[in-house]
C-alpha positions as CSV (number, residue, x, y, z in Angstrom):
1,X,13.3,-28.2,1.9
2,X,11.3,-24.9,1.5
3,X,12.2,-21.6,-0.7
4,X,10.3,-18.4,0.9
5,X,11.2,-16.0,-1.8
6,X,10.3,-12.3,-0.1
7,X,9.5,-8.9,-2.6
8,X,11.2,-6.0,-0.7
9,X,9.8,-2.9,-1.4
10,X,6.7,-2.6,1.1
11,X,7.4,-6.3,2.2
12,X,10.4,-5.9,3.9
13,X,11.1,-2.2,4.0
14,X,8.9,0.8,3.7
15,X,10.5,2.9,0.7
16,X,7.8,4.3,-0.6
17,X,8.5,7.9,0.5
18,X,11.9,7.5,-1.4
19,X,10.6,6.0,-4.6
20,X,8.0,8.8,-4.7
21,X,10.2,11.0,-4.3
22,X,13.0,9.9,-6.8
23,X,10.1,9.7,-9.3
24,X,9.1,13.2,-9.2
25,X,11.9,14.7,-9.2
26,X,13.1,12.5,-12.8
27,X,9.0,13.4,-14.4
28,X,9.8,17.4,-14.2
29,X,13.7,16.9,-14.9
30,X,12.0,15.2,-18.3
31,X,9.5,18.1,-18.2
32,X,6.6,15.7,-17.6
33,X,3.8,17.1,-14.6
34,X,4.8,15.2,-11.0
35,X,3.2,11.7,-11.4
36,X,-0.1,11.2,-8.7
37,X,1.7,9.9,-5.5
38,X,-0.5,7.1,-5.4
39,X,-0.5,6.4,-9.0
40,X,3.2,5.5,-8.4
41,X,2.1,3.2,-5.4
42,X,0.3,1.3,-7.7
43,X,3.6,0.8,-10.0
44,X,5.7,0.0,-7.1
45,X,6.6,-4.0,-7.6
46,X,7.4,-3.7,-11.6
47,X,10.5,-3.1,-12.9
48,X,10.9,1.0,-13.6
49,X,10.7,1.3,-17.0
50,X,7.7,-0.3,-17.1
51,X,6.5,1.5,-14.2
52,X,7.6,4.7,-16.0
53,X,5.6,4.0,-19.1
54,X,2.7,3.3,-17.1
55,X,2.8,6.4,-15.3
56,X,3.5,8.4,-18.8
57,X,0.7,6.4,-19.7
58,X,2.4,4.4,-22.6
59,X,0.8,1.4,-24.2
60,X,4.7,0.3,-23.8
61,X,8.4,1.0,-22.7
62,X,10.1,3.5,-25.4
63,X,13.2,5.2,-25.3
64,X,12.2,8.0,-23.1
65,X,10.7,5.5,-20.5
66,X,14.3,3.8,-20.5
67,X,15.8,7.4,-20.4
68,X,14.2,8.5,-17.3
69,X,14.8,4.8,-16.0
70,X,18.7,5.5,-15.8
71,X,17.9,9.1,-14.6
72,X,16.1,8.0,-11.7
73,X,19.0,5.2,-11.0
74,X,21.2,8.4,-11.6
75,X,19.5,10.1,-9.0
76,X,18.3,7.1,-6.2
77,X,21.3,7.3,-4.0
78,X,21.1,11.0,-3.8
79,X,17.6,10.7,-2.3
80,X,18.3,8.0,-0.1
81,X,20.8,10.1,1.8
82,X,17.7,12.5,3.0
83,X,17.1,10.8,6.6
84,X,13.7,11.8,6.1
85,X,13.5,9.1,3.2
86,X,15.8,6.7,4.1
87,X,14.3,2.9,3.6
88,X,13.4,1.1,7.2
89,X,12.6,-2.5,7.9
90,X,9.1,-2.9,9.2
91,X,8.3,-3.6,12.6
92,X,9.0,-6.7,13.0
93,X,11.0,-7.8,9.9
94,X,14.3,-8.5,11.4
95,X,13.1,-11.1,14.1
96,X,11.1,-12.7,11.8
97,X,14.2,-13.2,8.9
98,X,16.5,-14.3,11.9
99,X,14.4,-17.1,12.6
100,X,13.6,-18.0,9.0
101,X,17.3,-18.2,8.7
102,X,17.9,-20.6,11.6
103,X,15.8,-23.5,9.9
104,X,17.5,-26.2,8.6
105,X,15.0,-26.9,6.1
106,X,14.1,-23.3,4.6
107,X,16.3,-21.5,2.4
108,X,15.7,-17.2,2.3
109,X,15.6,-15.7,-1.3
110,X,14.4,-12.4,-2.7
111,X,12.4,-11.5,-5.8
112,X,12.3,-7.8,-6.3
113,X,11.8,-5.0,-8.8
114,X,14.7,-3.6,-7.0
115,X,18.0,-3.0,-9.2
116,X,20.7,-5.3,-8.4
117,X,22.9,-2.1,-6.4
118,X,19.5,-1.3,-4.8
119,X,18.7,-4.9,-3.3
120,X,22.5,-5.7,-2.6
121,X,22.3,-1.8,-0.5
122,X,18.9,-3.5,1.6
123,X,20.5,-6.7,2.0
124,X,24.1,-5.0,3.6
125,X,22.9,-2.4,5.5
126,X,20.3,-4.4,7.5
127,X,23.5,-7.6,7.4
128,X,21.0,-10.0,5.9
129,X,23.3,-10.3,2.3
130,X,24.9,-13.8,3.5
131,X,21.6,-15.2,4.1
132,X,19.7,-14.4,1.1
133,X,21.0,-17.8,-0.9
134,X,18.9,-16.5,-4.0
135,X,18.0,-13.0,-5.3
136,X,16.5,-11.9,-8.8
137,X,16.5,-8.3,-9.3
138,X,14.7,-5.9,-11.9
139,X,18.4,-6.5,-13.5
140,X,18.2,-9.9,-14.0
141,X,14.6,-10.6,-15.4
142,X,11.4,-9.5,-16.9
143,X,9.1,-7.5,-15.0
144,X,6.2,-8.9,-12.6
145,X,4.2,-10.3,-12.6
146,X,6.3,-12.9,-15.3
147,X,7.4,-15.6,-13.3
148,X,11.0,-15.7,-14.2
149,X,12.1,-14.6,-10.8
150,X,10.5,-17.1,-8.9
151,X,11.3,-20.5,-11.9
152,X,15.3,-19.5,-11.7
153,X,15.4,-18.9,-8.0
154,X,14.0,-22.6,-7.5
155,X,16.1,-23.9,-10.2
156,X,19.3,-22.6,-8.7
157,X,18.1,-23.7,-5.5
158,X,17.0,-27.1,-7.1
159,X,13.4,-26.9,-5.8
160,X,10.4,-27.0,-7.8
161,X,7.8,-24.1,-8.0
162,X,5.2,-26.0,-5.0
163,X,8.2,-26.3,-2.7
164,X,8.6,-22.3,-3.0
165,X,6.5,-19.6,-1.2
166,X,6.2,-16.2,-2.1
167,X,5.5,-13.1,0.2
168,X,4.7,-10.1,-1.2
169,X,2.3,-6.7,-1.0
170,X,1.3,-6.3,-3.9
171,X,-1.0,-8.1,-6.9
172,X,2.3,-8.6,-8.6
173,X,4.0,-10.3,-6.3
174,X,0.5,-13.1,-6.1
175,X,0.3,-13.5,-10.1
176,X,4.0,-13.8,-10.5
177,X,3.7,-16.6,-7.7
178,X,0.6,-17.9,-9.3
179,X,2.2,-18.1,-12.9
180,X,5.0,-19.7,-11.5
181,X,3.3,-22.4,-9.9
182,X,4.3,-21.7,-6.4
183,X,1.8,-20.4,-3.4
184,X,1.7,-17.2,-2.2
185,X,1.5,-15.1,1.0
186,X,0.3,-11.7,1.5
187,X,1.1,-9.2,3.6
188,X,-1.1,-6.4,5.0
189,X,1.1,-3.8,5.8
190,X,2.6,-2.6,2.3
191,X,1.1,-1.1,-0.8
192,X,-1.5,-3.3,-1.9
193,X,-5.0,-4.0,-0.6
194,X,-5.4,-7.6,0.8
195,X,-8.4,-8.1,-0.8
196,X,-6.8,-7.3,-3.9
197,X,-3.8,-9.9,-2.8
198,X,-6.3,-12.6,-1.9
199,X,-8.4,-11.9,-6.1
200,X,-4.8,-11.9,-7.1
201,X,-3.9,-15.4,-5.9
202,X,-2.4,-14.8,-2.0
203,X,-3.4,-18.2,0.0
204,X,-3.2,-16.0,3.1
205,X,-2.3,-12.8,4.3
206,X,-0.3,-11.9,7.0
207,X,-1.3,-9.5,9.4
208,X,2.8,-9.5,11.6
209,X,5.8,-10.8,10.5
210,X,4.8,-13.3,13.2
211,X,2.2,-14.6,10.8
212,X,4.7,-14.9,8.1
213,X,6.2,-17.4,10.6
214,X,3.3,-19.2,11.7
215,X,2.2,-19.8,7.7
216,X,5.5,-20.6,6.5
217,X,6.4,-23.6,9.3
218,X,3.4,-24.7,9.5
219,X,3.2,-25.1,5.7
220,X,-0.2,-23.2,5.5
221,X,0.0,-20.8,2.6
């Protein structure tokens, strides 16, 4: 039995547009200048108050960090309605996940620095909630790249670490997987450079979803 434990954000759907968005608008509501738009792609992955801090340019998360954390929840599902910045599976994505999910032997989990409401939004509006058997959400655990997401997912699943594979975009996701003692597949297509992923710990990187496929049954990451 395998786990194949899948970040979200710029794995399986491109938000970036709405997270840049939802994060200027909460820097000048706190009367901070609008963060570098690709200053916030390099947060994307952690859980927002540390990404906050980061941008603010904190040695840590303080009050205000956690203050604009819950104004930028406040304000997520106003953004999200914009159809110009509405999250969209990647090319690919939902072929791939319907065929993970017809193995026998591989369970589907996520590990993302995703709220709880914002993972369980992904996972219902694409109709992939049922088939996600374990999910660990900024909510629920430290930040990457700590490897709590991945060490509970396997032990609710009852799997060690080495029977897990994570697939992510970003240097995060790969040290997260790395600390946790499970391998680790990249993806080319998100927010993080693959030779960055592969420094970072990534086995492989995958250049489809197709490739996703082709590594994960054929046990090669």
């Amino acid at each position: 039995m395998k786990l194949v434990l899948f970040d979200c954000d710029g794995t399986l759907v491109d938000s970036l547009a709405i997270i840049q968005e939802t994060m200027r608008r909460t820097f000048i509501a706190f009367g901070h200048a609008e963060p570098d738009a690709n200053a916030v792609r390099g947060t994307v992955g952690l859980t927002l108050d540390v990404a906050i801090a980061g941008l603010l340019g904190r040695g840590g998360v303080d009050a205000e960090s956690r203050d604009m954390m819950g104004y930028y929840r406040s304000l997520f599902s106003e953004v999200r309605a914009d159809p110009a910045l509405a999250e969209r599976l990647y090319d690919g994505i939902a072929p791939m996940l319907e065929h993970l999910f017809l193995q026998d032997d591989i369970l589907v989990g996520a590990v993302t620095g995703k709220s709880r409401r914002g993972l369980d939004h992904m996972l219902s509006t694409h109709g992939f909630a049922r088939n996600f058997i374990a999910t660990r959400t900024a909510d629920d655990c430290p930040s990457k790249p700590n490897p709590a997401m991945v060490l509970e997912c396997c032990a609710e699943t009852g799997l060690d670490p080495s029977d897990a594979v994570v697939i992510g975009d970003t240097v995060f996701d790969m040290e997260m997987a790395r600390s946790a003692g499970a391998p680790a597949i990249g993806v080319s297509w998100g927010y993080g450079a693959p030779n960055d992923l592969l420094r970072a710990g990534a086995g492989v990187i995958a250049e489809t979803p197709g490739d996703i496929l082709q590594h994960v049954l054929s046990g090669a990451s």
